[in-house]
C-alpha positions as CSV (number, residue, x, y, z in Angstrom):
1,X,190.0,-65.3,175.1
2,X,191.5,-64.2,171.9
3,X,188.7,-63.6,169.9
4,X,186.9,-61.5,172.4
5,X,190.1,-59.6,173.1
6,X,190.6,-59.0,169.4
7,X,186.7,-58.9,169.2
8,X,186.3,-56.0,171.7
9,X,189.5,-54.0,170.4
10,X,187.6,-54.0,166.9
11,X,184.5,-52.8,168.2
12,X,185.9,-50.2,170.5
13,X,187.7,-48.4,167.8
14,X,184.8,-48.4,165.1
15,X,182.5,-47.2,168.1
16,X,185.4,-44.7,169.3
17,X,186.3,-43.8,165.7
18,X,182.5,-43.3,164.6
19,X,181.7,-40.8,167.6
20,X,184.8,-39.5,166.4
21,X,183.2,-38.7,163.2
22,X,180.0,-38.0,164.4
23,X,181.5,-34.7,166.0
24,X,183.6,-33.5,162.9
25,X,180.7,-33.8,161.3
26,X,178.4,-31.9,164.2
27,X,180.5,-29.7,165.9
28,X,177.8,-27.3,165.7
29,X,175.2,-29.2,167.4
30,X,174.5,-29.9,171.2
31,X,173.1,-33.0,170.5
32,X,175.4,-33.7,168.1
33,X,178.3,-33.2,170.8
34,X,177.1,-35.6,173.2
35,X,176.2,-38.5,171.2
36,X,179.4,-38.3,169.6
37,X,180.6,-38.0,173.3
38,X,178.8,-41.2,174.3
39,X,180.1,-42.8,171.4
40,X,183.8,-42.5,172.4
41,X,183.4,-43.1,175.9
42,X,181.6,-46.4,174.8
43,X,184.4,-47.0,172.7
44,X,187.0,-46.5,175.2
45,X,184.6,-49.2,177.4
46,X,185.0,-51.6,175.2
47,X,189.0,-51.4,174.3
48,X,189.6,-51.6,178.6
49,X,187.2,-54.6,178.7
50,X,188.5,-56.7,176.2
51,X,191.0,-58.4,178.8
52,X,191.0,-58.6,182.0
53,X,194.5,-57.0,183.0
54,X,193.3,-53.4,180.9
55,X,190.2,-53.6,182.7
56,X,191.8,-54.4,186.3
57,X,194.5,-51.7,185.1
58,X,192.0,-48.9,184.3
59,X,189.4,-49.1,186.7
60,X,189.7,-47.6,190.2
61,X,186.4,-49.5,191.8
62,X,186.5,-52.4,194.4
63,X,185.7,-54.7,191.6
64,X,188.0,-57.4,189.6
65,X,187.9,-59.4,186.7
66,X,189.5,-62.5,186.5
67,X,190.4,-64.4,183.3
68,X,189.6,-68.2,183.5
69,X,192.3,-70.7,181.0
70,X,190.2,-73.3,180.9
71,X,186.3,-73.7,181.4
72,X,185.0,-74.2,185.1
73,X,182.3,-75.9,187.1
74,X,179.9,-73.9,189.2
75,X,181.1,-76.1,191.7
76,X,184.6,-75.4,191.5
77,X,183.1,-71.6,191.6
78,X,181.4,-72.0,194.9
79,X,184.1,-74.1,196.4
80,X,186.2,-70.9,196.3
81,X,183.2,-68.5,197.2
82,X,181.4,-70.0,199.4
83,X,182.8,-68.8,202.5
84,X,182.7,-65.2,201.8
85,X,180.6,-62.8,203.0
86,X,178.2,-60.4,201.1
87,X,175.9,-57.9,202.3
88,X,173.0,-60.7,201.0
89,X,174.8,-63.3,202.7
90,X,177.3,-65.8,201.7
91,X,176.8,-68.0,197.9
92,X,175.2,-71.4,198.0
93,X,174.2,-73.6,194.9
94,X,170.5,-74.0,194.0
95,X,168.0,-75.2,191.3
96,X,165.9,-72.4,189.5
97,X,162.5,-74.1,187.4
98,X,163.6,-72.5,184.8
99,X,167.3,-73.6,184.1
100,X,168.1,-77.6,184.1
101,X,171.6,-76.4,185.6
102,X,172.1,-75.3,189.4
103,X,173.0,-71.8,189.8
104,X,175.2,-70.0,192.0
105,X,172.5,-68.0,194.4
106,X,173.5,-64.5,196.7
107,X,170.3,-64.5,199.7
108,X,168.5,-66.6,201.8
109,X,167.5,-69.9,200.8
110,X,164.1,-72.0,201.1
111,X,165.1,-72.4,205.3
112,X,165.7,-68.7,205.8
């Protein structure tokens, strides 16, 4: 979790820092404006998602991120979400052709 935190930081402040640059540079330009606006708002992206507690702190949507210690099964992922109810039904585990693992699937199955 380290090196993406530290990974993200670093790439969120060049990217920030760079659009940043970009509209010194082009303060005279439209264009020039909102790349250099896309470019710090991409930046900012990628500092809040480096961990999950900036992004949980920053964002004001219905959806979390959670930070795992240690790897996990898919199992042990559908153990905890299997029982929970989304608008394409609840999680079961199945077998894609073209993965050798089974995945964790959202929808109706082979039976319906």
């Amino acid at each position: 979790m380290d090196v993406r935190k530290w990974t993200f930081r670093i790439v969120g402040v060049i990217v920030a820092l760079l659009g940043g640059l970009v509209l010194l540079k082009g303060y005279e330009s439209m264009i020039l404006i909102t790349v250099a606006t896309i470019l710090i708002i991409v930046g900012v992206s990628f500092w809040m998602a480096a961990t999950p507690e900036s992004y949980n702190a920053g964002s004001s949507d219905m959806v979390m991120m959670i930070g795992m210690g240690q790897p996990k099964k898919i199992e042990d992922i559908y153990e905890a979400y299997k029982n929970v109810e989304t608008p394409l039904g609840s999680a079961w585990l199945g077998k894609f052709r073209t993965m050798r693992a089974k995945a964790m699937v959202f929808g109706p199955n082979a039976q319906g």
